[in-house]
C-alpha positions in Angstrom: 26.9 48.7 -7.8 26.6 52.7 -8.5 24.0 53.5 -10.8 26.2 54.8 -14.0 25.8 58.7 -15.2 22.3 58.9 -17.4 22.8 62.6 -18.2 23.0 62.8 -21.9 25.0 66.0 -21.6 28.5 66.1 -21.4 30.2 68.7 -19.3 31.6 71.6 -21.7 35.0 69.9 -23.1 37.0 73.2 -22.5 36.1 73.5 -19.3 38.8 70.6 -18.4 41.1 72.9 -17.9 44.0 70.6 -16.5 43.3 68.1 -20.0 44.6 68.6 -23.8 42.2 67.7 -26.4 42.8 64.2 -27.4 44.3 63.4 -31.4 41.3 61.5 -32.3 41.4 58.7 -34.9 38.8 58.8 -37.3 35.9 55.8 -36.3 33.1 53.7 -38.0 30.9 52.8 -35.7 28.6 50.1 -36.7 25.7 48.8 -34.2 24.1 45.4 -34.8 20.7 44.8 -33.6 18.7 46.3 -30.9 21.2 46.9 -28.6 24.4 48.2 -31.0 21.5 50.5 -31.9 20.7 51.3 -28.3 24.1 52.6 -27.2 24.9 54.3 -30.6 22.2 56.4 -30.6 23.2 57.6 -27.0 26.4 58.1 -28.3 25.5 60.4 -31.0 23.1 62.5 -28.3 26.5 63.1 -26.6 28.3 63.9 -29.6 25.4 66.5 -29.9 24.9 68.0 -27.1 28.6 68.3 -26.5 30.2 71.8 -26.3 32.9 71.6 -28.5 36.5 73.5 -29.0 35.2 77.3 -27.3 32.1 76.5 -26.5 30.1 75.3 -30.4 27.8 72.6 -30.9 27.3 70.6 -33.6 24.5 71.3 -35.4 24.2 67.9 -37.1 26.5 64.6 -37.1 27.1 65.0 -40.8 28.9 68.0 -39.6 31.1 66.0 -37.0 33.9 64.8 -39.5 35.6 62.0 -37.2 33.0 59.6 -36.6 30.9 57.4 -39.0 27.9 55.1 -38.1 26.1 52.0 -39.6 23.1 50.3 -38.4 22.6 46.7 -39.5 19.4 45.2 -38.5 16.2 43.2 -39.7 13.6 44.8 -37.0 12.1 47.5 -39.2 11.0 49.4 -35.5 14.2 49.8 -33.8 14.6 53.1 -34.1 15.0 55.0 -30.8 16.0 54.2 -27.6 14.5 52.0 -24.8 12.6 54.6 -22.3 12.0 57.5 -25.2 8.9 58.4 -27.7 9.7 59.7 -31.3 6.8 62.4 -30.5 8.1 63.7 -27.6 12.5 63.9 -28.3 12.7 66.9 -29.8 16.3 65.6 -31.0 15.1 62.9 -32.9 15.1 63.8 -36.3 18.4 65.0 -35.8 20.1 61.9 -33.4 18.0 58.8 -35.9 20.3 56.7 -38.7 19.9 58.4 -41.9 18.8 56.0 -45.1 22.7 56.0 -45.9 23.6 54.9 -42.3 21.1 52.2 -42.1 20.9 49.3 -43.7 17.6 47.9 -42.8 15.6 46.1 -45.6 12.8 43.6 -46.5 14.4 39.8 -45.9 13.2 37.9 -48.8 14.1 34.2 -46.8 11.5 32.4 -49.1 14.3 32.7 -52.0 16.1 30.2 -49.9 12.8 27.8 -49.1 10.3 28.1 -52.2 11.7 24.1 -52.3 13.6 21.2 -50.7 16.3 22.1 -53.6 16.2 25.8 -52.9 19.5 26.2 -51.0 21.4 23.8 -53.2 21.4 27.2 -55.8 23.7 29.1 -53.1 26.4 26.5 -52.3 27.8 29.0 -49.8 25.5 29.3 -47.6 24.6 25.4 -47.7 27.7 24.9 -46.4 26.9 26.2 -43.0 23.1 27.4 -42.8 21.6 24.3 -40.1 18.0 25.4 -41.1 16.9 23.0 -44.0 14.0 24.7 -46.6 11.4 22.5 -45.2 12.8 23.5 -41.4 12.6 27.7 -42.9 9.0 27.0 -43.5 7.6 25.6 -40.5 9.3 28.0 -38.4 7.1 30.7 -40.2 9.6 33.6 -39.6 8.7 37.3 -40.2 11.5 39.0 -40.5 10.8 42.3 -40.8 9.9 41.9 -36.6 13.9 40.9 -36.3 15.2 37.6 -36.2 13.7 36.2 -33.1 16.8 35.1 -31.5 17.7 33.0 -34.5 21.7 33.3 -35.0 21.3 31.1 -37.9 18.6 33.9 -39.6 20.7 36.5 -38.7 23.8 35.5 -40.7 21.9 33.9 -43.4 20.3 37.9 -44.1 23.8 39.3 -43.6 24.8 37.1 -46.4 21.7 38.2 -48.2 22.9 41.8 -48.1 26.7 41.1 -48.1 26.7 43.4 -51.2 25.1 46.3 -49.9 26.7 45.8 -46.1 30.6 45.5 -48.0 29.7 49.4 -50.1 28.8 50.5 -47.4 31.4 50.3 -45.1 33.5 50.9 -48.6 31.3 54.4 -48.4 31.7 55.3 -44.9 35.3 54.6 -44.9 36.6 57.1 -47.5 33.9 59.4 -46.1 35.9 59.0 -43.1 39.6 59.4 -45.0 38.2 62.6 -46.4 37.1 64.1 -43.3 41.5 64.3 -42.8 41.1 67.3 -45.3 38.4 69.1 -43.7 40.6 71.4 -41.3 38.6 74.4 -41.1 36.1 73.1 -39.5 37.7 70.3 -37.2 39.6 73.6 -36.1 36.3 75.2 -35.2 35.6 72.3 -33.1 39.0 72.5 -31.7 39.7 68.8 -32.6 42.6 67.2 -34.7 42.7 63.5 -36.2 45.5 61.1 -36.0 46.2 60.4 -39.5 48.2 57.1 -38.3 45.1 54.5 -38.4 41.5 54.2 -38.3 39.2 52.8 -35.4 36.4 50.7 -36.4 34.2 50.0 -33.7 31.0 47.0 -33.7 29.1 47.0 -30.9 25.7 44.0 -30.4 25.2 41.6 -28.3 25.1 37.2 -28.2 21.6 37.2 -26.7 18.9 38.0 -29.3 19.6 37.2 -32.9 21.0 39.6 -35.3 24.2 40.6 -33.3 24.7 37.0 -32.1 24.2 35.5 -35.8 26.2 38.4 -37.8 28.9 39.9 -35.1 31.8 37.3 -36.5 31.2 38.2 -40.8 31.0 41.9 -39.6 34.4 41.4 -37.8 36.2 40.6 -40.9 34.1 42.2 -43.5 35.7 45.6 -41.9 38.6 43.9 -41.3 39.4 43.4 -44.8 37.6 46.6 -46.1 39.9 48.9 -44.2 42.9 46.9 -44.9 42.1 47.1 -49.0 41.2 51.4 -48.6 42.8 52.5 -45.8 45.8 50.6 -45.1 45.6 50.2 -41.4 42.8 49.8 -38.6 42.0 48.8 -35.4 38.9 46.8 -35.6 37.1 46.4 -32.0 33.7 44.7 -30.8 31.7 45.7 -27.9 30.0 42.4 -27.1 27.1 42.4 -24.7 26.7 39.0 -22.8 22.7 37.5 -22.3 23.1 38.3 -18.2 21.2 41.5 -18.8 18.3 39.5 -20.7 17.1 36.7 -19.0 13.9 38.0 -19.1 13.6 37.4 -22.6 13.4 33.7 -22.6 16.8 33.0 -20.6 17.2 29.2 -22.0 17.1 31.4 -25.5 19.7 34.0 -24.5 21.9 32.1 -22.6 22.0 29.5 -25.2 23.0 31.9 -28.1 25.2 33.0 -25.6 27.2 30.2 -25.1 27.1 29.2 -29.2 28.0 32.4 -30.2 31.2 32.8 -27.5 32.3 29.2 -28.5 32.6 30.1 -32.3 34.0 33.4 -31.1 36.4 31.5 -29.1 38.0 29.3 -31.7 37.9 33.0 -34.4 40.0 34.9 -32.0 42.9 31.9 -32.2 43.0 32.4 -35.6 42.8 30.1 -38.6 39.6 29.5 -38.8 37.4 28.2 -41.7 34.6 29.8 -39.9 34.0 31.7 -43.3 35.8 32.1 -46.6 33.2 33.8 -48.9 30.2 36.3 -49.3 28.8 35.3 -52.3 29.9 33.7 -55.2 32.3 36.8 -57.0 34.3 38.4 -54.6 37.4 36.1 -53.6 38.0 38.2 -49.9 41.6 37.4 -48.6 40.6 37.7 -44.8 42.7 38.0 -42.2 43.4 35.1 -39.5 41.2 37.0 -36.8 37.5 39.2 -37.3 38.9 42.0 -34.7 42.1 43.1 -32.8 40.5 43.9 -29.6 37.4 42.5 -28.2 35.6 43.7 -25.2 33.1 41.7 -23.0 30.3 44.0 -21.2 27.8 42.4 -19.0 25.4 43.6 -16.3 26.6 41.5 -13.5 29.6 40.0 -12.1 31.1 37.3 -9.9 30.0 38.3 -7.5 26.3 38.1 -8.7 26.0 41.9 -8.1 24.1 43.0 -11.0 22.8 46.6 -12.2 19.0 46.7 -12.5 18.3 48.6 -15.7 20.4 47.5 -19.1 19.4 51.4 -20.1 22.4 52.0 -17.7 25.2 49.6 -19.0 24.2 51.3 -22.4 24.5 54.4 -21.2 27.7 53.3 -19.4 29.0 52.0 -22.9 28.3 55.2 -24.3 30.2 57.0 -22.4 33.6 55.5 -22.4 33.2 55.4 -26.7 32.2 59.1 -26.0 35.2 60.2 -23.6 37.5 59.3 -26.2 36.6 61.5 -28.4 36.7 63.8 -25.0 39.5 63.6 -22.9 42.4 63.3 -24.1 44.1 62.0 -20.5 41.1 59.0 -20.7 42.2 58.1 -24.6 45.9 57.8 -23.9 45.9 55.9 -20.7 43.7 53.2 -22.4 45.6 53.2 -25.5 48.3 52.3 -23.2 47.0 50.0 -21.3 46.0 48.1 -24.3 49.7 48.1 -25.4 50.4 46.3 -22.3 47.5 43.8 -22.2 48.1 42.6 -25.5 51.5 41.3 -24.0 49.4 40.1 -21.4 47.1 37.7 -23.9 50.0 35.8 -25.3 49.7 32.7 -23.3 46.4 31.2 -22.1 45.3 31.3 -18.3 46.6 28.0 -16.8 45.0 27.7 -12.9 46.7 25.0 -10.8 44.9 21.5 -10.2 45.7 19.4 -7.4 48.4 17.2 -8.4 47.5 14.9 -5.9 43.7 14.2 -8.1 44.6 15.0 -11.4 48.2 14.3 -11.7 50.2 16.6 -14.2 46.7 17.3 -16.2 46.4 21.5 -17.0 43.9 23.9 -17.7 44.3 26.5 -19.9 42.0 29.4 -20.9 41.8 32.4 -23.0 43.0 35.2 -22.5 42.3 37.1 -25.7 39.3 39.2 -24.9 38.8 42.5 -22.2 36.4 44.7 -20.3 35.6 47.3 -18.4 33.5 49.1 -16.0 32.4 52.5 -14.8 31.8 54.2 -11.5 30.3 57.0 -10.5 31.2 59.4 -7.0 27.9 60.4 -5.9 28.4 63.5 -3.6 24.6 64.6 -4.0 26.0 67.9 -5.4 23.6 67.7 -8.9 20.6 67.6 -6.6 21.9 70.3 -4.3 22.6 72.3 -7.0 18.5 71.6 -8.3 17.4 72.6 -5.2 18.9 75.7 -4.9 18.1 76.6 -8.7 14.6 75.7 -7.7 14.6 77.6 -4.4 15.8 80.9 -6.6 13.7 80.4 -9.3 10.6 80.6 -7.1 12.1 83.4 -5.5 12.2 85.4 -8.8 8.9 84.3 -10.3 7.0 85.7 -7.0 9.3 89.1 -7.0 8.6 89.9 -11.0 5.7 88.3 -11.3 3.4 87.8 -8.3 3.3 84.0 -8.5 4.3 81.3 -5.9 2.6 83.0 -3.6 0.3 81.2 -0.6 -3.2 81.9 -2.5 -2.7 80.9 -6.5 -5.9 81.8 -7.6 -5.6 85.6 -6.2 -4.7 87.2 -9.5 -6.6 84.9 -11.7 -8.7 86.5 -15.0 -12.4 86.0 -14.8 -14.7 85.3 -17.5 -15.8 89.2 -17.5 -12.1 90.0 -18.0 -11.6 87.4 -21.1 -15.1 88.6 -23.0 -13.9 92.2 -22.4 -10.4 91.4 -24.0 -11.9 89.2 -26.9 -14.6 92.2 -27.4 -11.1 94.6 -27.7 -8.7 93.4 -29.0 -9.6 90.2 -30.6 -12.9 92.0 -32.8 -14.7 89.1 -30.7 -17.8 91.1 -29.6 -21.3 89.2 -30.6 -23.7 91.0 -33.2 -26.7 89.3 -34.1 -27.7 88.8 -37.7 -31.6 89.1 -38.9 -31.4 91.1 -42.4 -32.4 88.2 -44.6 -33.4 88.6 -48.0 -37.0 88.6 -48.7 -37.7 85.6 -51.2 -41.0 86.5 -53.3 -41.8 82.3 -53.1 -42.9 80.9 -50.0 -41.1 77.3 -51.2 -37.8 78.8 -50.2 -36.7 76.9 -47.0 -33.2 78.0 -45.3 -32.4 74.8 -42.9 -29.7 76.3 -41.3 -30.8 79.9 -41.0 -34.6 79.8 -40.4 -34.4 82.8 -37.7 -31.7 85.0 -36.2 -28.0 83.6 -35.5 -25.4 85.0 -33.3 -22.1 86.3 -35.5 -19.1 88.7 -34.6 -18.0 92.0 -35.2 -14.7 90.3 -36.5 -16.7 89.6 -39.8 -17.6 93.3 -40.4 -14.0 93.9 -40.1 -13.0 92.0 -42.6 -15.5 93.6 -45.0 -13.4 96.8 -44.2 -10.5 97.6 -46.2 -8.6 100.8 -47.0 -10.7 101.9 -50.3 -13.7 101.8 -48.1 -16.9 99.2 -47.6 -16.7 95.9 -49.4 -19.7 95.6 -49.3 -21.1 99.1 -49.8 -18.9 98.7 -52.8 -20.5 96.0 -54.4 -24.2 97.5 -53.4 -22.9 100.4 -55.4 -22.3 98.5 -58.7 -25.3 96.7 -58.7 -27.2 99.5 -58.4 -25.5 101.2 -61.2 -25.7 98.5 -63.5 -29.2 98.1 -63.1 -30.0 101.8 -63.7 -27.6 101.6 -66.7 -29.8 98.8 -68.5 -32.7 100.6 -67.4 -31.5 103.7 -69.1 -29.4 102.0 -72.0 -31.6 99.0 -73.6 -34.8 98.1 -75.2 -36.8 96.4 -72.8 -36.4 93.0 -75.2 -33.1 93.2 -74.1 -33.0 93.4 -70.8 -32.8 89.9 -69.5 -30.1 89.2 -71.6 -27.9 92.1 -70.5 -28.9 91.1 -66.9 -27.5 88.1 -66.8 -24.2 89.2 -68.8 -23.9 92.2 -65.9 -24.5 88.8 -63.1 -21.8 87.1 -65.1 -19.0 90.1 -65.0 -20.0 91.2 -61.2 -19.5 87.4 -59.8 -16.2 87.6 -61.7 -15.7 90.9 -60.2 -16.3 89.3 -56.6 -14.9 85.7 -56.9 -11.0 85.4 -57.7 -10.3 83.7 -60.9 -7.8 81.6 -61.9 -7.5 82.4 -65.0 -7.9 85.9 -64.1 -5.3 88.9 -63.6 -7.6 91.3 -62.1 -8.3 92.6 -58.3 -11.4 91.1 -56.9 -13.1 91.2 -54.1 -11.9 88.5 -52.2 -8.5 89.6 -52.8 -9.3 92.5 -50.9 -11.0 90.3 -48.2 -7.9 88.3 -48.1 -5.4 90.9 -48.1 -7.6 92.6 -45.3 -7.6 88.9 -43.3 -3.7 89.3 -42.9 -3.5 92.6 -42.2 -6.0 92.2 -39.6 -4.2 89.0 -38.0 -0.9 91.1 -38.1 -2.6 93.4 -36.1 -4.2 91.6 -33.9 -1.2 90.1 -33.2 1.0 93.0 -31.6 -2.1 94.5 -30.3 -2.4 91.3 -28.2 1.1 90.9 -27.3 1.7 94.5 -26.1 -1.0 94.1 -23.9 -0.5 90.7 -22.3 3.1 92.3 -21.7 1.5 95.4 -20.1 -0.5 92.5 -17.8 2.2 91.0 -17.3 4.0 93.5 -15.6 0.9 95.3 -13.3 1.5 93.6 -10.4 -1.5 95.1 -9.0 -3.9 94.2 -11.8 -1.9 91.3 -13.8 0.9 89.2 -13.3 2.0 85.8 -14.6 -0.9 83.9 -13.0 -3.5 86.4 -14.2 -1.5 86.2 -17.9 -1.8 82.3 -17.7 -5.5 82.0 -17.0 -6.5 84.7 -19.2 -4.7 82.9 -22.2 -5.8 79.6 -21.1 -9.9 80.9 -20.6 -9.2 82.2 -24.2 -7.8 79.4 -25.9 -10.6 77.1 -24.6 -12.9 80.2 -25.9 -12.2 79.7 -29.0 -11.1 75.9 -29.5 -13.9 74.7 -27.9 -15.8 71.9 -29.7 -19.5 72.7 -29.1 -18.9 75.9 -27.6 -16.1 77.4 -29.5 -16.2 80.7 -31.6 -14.2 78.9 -34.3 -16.9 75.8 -34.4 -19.5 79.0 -34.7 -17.9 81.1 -37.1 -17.5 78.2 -39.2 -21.1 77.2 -38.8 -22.3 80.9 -39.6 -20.2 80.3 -43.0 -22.2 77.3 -44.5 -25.3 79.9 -43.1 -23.8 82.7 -45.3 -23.6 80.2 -48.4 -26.7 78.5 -47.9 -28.6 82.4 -48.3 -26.1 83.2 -51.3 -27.2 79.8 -52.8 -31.2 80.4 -51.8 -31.1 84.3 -53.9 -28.6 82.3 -56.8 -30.9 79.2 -57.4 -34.2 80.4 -56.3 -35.0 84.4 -56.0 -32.6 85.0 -59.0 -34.3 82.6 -61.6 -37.8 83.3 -60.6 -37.8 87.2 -60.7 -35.0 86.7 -64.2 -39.1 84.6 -65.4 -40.9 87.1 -64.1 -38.7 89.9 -65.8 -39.9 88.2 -69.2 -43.5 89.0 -68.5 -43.8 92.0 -66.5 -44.8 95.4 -69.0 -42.6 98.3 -68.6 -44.7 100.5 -66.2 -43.3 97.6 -63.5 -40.1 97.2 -64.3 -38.9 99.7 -61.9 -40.0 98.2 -59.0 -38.8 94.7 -59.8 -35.7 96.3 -60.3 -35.8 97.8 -57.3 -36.1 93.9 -55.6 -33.5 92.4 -57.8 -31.0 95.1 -56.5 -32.3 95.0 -52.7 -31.8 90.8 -52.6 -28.9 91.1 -54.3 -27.2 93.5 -51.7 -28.6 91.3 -49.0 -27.0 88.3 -50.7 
């Protein structure tokens, strides 16, 4: 069989010239289980990635007004398709169910097996559930992992939730009937609606547990939903059959396989007492069958030809719900084909039988349900077309930018070249520090600065704003407040106007919450972005201006140079970041040091020294307090 079309981008829908846009009819789509989710959410990347009308995407499916989607599940993880990581789809957050599309929620089953009389309180659901309280137990179900190809599970939560599932389907449908009024922008999209009927659309399969166990109620939940607010609508199932799944547990699958077509059977000839009620207040007058079309999609056929990935039969599924919204041509000819099959499903399939064995015994089968295929015309041209992109890709990389040429590491950058630009244009160039304060007490221990580190210019930048020095500045004030209390005070007084001049100079320094005023660090933070800013352009002129010396730069020489600097900085052990943050706890373990130890014990020393020495210990206070 040909492998169906896995590109998840549509060819432009104006670009079929010879085709009229199709009159869509408004559609709820509603996906049950794994696999409805599966081929939905490849349905909505299509919608996406669609060029729509002349050429627009949609920027968001809440902005695509003729489709509407449900997701019914109990497996809290399905969330993205088979074959894709959330981290990596960069589409994700805008192709996964939104909270009012899902319908997804914590299963509290032991409401309905605390006790042997548990069940006997929903007389509803006694009626038909198989599993007995004391049978619910054993099994020891979790179903927040799904429902672990129980069918019986599966309905029992859909009439757990029947509330919740029948608003909304209530919502989506009159979000769908007042998408009619929103002409502007189906115009922009250069669609229009068919106003005549609604399509509602469930699409699961028999061979795991919640489509096989719910797919039925669904059917005529919508059924009788759209019939009550909308009038009229053509309610369809998508029905995937367990071929595509032995491998998970094929007695399983194939035997909810054959259970759930047998009860589907005798629903599609109508009159059934499959179900009458939801709960015990809503009186539903269903009609006589849960859909008006149902269509059977497997992954092999009678031949026992089979396609190897089900990612493809999803994908082929997608597509045919996604070229009617499309192609006009594709959505007439099936709606008229449909017109003529349903004349075709009157009577049952009766093969002849030998007469001569069986007598006048007959056979007669079904012929309610359909299907459908897809197949693709390989002609090679996509990879053609690759190569020769490829082919002039390389070509243009190697005449603008000197790569893809025999020797790639000609034009590389060498460690001399990245310390010179880091040195330049970065404010990376080393300078050691050594002007420690000199601490009049030998018991002052500094554990990590006990000898001369390695810092960066970029520091001494920062401390340089456009008034001037920062710290200059601040050397200045404390120089003038101690020759103002020198000057201005009685030498009893001194200490005390010391420590009040400390006070309003750290508040000077150190932003304030409660404070209005410029501090320093303001001016060391407004400094930090200007200096980014700068660095900034500064880099990017010049790794342009590398970029383009073909003699001296290039692409390759660009690549490594940003690469060698990255790894530079990042670095764990190595890394100027890892240092500069390491000088930082050095810089507040001297600030602490002066604060704790040198300030306190000259602040003592201050009380008892006469006046002919207070100049000098001035003199100290001020020189360990610029060094601090």
């Amino acid at each position: 069989m040909a492998d169906p079309r896995t590109d998840d981008t549509p060819k432009p829908i104006d670009s079929r010239k010879d085709e009229k846009l199709v009159k869509l009819r408004p559609t709820l789509f509603v996906a049950i289980g794994g696999t409805g989710m599966e081929v939905l959410m490849r349905l909505r990347r299509r919608t996406l990635n669609a060029l729509w009308g002349s050429g627009v995407r949609v920027e968001s499916l809440a902005d695509f007004p003729v489709a509407q989607f449900i997701q019914f599940d109990l497996d809290h993880g399905a969330v993205i398709e088979s074959g894709r990581a959330q981290q990596e789809d960069l589409q994700y957050d805008l192709l996964k169910f939104s909270d009012d599309e899902k319908l997804i929620e914590t299963f509290d089953i032991e409401k309905y097996s605390r006790d042997d009389d548990a069940l006997a309180r929903y007389p509803h659901i006694q009626n038909w559930l198989p599993l007995h309280p004391a049978k619910i137990r054993d099994l020891k179900i979790d179903p927040a992992k799904g429902a672990g190809q129980i069918r019986a599970l599966s309905r029992l939560y859909f009439f757990d939730k029947y509330p919740k599932i029948r608003d909304k389907i209530r919502l989506k449908l009159k979000a769908l009937k007042a998408g009619l009024s929103r002409d502007a922008q189906l115009k922009q999209l250069g669609l229009e609606l068919d106003q005549s009927k609604v399509r509602i659309v469930v699409v699961g399969s028999i061979a795991g547990g919640t489509g096989s166990g719910a797919f039925l109620d669904m059917g005529w939940l919508a059924s009788w939903l759209a019939r009550d607010e909308i009038g009229s609508a053509d309610v369809e199932l998508m029905l995937f059959l367990p071929t595509g799944f032995a491998g998970a547990n094929k007695d399983r699958t194939e035997g909810n396989g054959y259970a759930a077509l047998m009860e589907l059977e005798t629903a599609m000839r109508g009159y059934s007492d499959y179900v009458k009620r939801w709960d015990t207040y809503d009186q539903p007058n269903l009609p006589l069958k849960p859909y008006s079309e149902v269509y059977l999609v497997d992954s092999g056929n009678v031949a026992r030809q089979h396609t190897a990935q089900m990612n493809d039969v999803y994908h082929m599924v997608a597509d045919a719900l996604f070229e009617d919204f499309a192609s006009a041509d594709f959505a007439n000819k099936k709606r008229s084909i449909a017109v003529n099959q349903q004349q075709h499903k009157i009577l049952p399939f009766s093969p002849p039988v030998p007469a001569g064995r069986f007598g006048d015994m007959k056979l007669a089968y079904s012929r309610t349900f359909s299907s459908f295929g897809q197949a693709v015309l390989d002609t090679q041209l996509k990879f053609r077309r690759d190569e020769r992109a490829h082919t002039l890709a390389a070509s243009m990389l190697k005449v603008f930018f000197g790569v893809a040429g025999g020797d790639a590491g000609a034009n590389r950058a060498t460690e001399k070249k990245r310390d010179e630009f880091m040195s330049t244009h970065l404010h990376l160039r080393p300078a050691p520090f050594s002007d420690f304060p000199e601490f009049s007490s030998r018991q002052v221990e500094l554990k990590r600065s006990n000898g001369e580190f390695l810092d960066y210019f970029v520091v001494e930048e920062l401390l340089q704003d456009r008034q001037g020095a920062v710290v200059a500045g601040v050397q200045q004030r404390v120089t003038q407040q101690l020759e103002d209390i020198k000057t201005g005070f009685a030498r009893e007084e001194w200490p005390a106007q010391i420590r009040q001049r400390v006070r309003q100079l750290e508040r000077d320094v150190m932003r304030d919450q409660d404070s209005g005023a410029d501090t320093t660090e303001d001016r060391i933070t407004r400094r930090r972005r200007e200096l980014l800013d700068s660095i900034r352009e500064v880099v990017r002129q010049q790794l342009f201006a590398y970029l383009d010396n073909k003699d001296h730069g290039g692409l390759e020489y660009v690549l490594s140079l940003v690469e060698q600097i990255k790894d530079r900085l990042e670095n764990t052990d190595t890394g100027i970041c890892a240092v500069l943050e390491q000088n930082a706890a050095r810089y507040e373990e001297i600030k602490e040091a002066v604060r704790t130890h040198e300030y306190e014990r000259l602040m003592s020393n201050l009380a008892e020294t006469r006046g002919g020495m207070l100049g000098g210990l001035l003199g100290g206070v001020a020189a360990n307090a610029r060094r601090s």
